[in-house]
Every structure is written in structure tokens, then in C-alpha cells.
TILOGU-914559 format. One record per residue (C-alpha): x, y, z; residue in one letter. Coordinates in steps of 0.2 Angstrom, whole numbers, plus 5000, padded with zeros to 4 digits. Example, Ala and Ser with C-alpha at 12.3 -4.5 7.8 and 13.67 -1.06 7.14 Angstrom:
506249785039a/506849955036s/
//
This chain:
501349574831x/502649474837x/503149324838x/503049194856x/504849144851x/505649334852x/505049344871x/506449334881x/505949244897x/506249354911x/506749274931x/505349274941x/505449404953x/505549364972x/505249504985x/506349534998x/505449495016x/505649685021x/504549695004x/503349555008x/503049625028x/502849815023x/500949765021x/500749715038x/501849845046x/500549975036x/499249865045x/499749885063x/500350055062x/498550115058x/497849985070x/498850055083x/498450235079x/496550155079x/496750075097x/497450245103x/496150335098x/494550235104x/495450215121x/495550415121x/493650415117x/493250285131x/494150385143x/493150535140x/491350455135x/491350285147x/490450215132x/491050075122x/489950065106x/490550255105x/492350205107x/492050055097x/491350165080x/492950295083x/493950145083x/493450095067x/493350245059x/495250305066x/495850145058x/494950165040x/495450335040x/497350295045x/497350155034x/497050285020x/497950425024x/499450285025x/499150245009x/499050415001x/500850445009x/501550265000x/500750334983x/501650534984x/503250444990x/504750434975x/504750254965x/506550164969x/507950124958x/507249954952x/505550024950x/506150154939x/507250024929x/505749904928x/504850064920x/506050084907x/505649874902x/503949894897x/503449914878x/502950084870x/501650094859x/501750064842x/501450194829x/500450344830x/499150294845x/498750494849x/
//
């Protein structure tokens, strides 16, 4: 085990405002594909409980198809590097 004392105490880490927004961008991008199509559907049915449900389920499945594409996409640099930090296991763990 090692010791508290060999911890090297690391800067805490404070994202950039691009990083801390990206959320919300994710957000209204899908709620923006959402409003889109429910207005398509209360074009073409007149109803609003229909358009209402297409809404919700246009944003839900933007909302995860957004999130599929973030996961597939390459790390960055610094993720890479903060990668490389973390501790191996010791000793034969297979």
C-alpha cells in the first residue's frame, strides 16, 4: 500500500467555459430537433397531444443519438495524457 505522504497533490482542474456549456448546447440542439418535429406532426395531424408525445420522443431519441456520437468520437490530447496518470494494477490481477 502506499503511503498518504507519497501522494503528490495534483491542481484542481477547472474546465474551460466551451467545456462547462457543451452540456447545454447538447441540450438545445436536440430540443431544437424535438420542436421541429412535433411542429411537422401538428401540421399534418391538427392534434396536439399527438404532436405533444412526438415531441417528447424526437427529443429523448436526439438526446441519445447525441450522446452515442460524443462516445464514438476520438478522446483529446489531455484526455489521453490524463490516461496515461492513472495507476496500473499491481502484480498479476489476470
Amino acid at each position: 500500500m502506499t503511503n498518504p505522504s507519497d501522494h503528490t497533490p495534483q491542481e484542481p482542474m477547472n474546465p474551460s467555459r466551451r467545456d462547462r456549456l457543451k452540456p447545454l448546447e447538447l441540450l438545445g440542439f436536440s430540443g431544437v430537433l424535438a420542436v421541429f418535429a412535433g411542429l411537422i406532426v401538428l401540421m399534418a395531424s391538427r392534434s396536439i397531444v399527438l404532436a405533444l408525445i412526438f415531441t417528447a420522443i424526437a427529443f429523448i431519441m436526439s438526446l441519445l443519438f447525441v450522446a452515442l456520437l460524443g462516445l464514438g468520437g476520438k478522446p483529446s490530447d489531455e484526455d489521453l495524457e490524463a490516461r496515461k496518470d492513472l495507476k496500473k494494477p499491481e502484480g498479476d490481477w489476470h
